[in-house]
MITI-704653 format. One record per residue (C-alpha): residue number from 0; residue in three letters; y, z, x. Coordinates in steps of 0.05 Angstrom, whole numbers, plus 5000, padded with zeros to 4 digits. Layout:
N
+------+------+------+------+------+
: resi : resn :    y :    z :    x :
+------+------+------+------+------+
:  NUM :  ALA :    Y :    Z :    X :
...
+------+------+------+------+------+
This chain:
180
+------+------+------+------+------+
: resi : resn :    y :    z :    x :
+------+------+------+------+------+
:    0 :  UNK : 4949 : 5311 : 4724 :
:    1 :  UNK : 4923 : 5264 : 4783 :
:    2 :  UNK : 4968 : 5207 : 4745 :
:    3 :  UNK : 5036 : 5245 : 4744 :
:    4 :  UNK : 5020 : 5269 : 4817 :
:    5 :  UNK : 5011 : 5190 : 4833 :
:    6 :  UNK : 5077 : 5171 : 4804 :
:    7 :  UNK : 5099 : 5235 : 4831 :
:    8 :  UNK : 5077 : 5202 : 4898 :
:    9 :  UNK : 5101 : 5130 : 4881 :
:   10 :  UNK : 5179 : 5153 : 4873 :
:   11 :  UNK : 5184 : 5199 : 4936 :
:   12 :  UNK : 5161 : 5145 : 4968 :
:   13 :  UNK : 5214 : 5107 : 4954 :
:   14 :  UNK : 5268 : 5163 : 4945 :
:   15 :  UNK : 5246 : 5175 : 5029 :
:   16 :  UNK : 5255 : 5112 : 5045 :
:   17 :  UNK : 5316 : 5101 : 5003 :
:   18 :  UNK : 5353 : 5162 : 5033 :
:   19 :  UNK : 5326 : 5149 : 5105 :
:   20 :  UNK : 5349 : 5087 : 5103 :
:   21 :  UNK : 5421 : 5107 : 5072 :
:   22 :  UNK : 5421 : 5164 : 5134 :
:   23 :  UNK : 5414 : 5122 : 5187 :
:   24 :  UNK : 5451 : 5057 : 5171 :
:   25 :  UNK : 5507 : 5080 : 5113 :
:   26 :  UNK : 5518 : 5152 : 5154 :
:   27 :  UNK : 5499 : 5126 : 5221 :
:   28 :  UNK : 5451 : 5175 : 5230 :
:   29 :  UNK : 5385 : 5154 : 5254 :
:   30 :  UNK : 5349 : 5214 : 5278 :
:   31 :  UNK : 5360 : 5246 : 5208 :
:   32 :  UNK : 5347 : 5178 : 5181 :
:   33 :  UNK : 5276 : 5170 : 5218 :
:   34 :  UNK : 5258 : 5245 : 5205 :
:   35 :  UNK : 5268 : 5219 : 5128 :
:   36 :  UNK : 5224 : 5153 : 5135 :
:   37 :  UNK : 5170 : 5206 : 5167 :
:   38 :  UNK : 5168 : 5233 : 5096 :
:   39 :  UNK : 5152 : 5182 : 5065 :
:   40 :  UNK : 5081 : 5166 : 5079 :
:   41 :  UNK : 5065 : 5243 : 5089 :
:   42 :  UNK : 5067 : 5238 : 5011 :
:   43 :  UNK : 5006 : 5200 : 5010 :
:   44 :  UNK : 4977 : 5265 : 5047 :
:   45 :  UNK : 5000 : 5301 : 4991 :
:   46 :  UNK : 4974 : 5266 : 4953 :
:   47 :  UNK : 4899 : 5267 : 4990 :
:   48 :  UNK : 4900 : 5344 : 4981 :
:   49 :  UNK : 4911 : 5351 : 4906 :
:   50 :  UNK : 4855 : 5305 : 4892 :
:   51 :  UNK : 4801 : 5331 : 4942 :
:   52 :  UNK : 4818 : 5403 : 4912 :
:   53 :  UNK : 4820 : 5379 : 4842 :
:   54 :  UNK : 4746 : 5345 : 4860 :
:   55 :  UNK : 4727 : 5401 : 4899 :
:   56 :  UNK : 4735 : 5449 : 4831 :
:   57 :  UNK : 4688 : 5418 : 4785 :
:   58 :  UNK : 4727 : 5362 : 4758 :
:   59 :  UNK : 4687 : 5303 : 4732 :
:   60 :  UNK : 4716 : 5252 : 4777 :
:   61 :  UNK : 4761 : 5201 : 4726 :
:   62 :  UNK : 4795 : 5139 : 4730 :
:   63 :  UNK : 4867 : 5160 : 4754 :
:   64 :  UNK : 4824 : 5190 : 4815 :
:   65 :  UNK : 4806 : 5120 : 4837 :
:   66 :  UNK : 4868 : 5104 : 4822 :
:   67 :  UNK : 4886 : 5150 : 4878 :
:   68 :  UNK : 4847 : 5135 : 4924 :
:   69 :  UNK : 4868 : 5063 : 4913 :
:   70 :  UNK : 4940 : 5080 : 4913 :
:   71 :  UNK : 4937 : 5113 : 4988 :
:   72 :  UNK : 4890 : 5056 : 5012 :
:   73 :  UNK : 4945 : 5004 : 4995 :
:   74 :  UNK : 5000 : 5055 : 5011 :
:   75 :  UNK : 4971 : 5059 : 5086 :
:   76 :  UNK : 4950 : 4986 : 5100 :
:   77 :  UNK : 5023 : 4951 : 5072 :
:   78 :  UNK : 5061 : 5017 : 5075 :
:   79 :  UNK : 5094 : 5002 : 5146 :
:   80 :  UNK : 5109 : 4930 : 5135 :
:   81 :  UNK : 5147 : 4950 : 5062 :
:   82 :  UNK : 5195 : 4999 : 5100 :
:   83 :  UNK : 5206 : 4940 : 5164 :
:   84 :  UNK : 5221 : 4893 : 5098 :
:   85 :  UNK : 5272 : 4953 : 5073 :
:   86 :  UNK : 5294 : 4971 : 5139 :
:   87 :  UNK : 5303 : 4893 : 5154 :
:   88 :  UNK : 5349 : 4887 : 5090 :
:   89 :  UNK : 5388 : 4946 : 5103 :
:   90 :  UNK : 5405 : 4933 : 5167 :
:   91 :  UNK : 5436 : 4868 : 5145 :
:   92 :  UNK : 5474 : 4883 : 5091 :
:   93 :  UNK : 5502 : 4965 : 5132 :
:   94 :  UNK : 5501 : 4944 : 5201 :
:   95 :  UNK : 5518 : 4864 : 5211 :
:   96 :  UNK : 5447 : 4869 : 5224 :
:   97 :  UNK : 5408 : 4790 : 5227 :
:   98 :  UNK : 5389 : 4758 : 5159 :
:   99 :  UNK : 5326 : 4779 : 5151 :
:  100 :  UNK : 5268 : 4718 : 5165 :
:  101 :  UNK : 5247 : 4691 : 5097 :
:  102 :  UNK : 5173 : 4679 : 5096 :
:  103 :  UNK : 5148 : 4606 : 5113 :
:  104 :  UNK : 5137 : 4576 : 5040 :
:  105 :  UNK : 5096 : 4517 : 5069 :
:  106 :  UNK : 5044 : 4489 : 5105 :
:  107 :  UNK : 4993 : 4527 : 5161 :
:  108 :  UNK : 5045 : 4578 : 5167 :
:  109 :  UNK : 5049 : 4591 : 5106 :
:  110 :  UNK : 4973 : 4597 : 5101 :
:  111 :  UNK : 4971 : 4640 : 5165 :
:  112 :  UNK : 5014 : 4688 : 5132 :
:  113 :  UNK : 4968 : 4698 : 5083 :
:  114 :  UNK : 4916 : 4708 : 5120 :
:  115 :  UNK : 4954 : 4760 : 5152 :
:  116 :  UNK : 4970 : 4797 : 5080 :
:  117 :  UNK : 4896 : 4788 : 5066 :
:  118 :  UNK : 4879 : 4826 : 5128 :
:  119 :  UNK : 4932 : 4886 : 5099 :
:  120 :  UNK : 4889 : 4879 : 5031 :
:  121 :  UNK : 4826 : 4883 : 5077 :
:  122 :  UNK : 4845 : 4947 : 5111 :
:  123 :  UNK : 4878 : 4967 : 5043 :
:  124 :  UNK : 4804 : 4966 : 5017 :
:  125 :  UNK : 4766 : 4988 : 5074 :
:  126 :  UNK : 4807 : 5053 : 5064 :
:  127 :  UNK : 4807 : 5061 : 4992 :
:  128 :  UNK : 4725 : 5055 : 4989 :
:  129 :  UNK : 4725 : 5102 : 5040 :
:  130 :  UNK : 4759 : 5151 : 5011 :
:  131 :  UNK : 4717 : 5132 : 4947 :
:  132 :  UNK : 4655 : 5144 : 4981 :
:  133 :  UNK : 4672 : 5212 : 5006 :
:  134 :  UNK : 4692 : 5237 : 4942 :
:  135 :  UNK : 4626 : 5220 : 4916 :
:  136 :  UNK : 4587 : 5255 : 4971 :
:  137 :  UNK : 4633 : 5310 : 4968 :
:  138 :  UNK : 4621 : 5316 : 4896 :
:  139 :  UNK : 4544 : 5306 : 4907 :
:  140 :  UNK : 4529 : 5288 : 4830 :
:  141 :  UNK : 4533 : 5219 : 4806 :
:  142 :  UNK : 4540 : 5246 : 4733 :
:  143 :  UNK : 4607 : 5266 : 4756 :
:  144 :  UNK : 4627 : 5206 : 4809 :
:  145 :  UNK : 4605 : 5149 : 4754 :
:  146 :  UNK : 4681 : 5126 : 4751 :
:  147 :  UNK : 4699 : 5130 : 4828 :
:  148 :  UNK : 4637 : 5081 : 4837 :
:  149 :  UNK : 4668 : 5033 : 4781 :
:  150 :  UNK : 4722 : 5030 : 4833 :
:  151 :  UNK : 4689 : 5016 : 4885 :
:  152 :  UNK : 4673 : 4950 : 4841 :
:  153 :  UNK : 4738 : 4930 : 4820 :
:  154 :  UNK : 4771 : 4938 : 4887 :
:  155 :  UNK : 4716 : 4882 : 4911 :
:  156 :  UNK : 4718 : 4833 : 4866 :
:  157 :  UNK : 4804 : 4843 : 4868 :
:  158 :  UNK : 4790 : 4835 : 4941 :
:  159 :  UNK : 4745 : 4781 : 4933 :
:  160 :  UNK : 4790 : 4739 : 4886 :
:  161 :  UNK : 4846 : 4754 : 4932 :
:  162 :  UNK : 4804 : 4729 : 4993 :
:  163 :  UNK : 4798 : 4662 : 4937 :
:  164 :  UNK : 4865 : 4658 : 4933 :
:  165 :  UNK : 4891 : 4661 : 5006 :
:  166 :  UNK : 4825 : 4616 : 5032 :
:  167 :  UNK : 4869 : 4563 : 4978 :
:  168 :  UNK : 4925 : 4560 : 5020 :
:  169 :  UNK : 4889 : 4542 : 5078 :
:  170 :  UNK : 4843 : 4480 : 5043 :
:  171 :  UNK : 4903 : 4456 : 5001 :
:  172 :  UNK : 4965 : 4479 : 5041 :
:  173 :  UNK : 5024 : 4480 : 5008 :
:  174 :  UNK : 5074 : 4420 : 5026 :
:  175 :  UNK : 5154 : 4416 : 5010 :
:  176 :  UNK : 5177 : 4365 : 4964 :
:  177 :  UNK : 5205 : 4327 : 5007 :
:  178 :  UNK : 5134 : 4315 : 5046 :
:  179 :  UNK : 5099 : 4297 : 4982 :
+------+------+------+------+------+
């Protein structure tokens, strides 16, 4: 069930967004448009709820509910910079809005970027475990919370590799063809 309710999650995102963006710069309407965008991370609430209750009831804590918790730890930490990047795009192509800013692609700015994204995956984690770590002391019996503590695993050494990858750009910068 926690699975469907994350996909569940996943598309209303995206149908909020969608249709907030649509109200406010294809039917110039921005107040309904930014009640709609409010929507959209209230899902991950949603979201929250259904897996603390389903927890809460007995349920021997599985995979899809790390999955969860992963899902609204991502969702919160890059959530707000994915609807600028929509509303960014939108606004350009419904309301002679600027061309949106294409990310640098070389150098220490590219590298600073990164650093910035890894920050996102940082917080992205930080919220994730924590949630991880309450479910298991809410749950109180690590013959249930075996899987949510796998997580907690995975989502560190994805961190850590990720932390790998973004330290690259900074020791071996990446330099335009025409600098080579």
């Amino acid at each position: 069930m926690i699975v469907q309710l994350i996909v569940a999650c996943e598309v209303l995102f995206w149908v909020f967004l969608a249709a907030g963006l649509v109200a406010r710069y294809v039917l110039r309407r921005p107040r309904v448009g930014a009640v709609l965008l409010v929507g959209a991370p209230l899902v991950d609430l949603v979201l929250l709820v259904a897996t603390t209750i389903d927890l809460h009831s007995g349920s021997v804590a599985s995979w899809s509910h790390g999955l969860a918790a992963a899902y609204i730890g991502f969702s919160v930490a890059f959530g707000h910079s994915i609807i600028r990047w929509a509303d960014a795009r939108f606004a350009h192509r419904f309301a002679d809005g600027p061309a949106p800013v294409r990310p640098p692609r070389y150098g220490m700015a590219r590298a600073t970027r990164e650093w910035r994204e890894f920050g996102k995956a940082v917080i992205a984690w930080g919220i994730a475990c924590g949630l991880l770590v309450a479910a298991i002391a809410l749950v109180d019996d690590p013959s249930r919370t075996e899987a949510l503590a796998d997580w907690i695993r995975t989502l560190s050494v994805a961190l850590g590799v990720w932390g790998l990858i973004t330290l690259s750009y900074t020791v071996f910068p990446a330099r335009a063809k025409s600098d080579r």
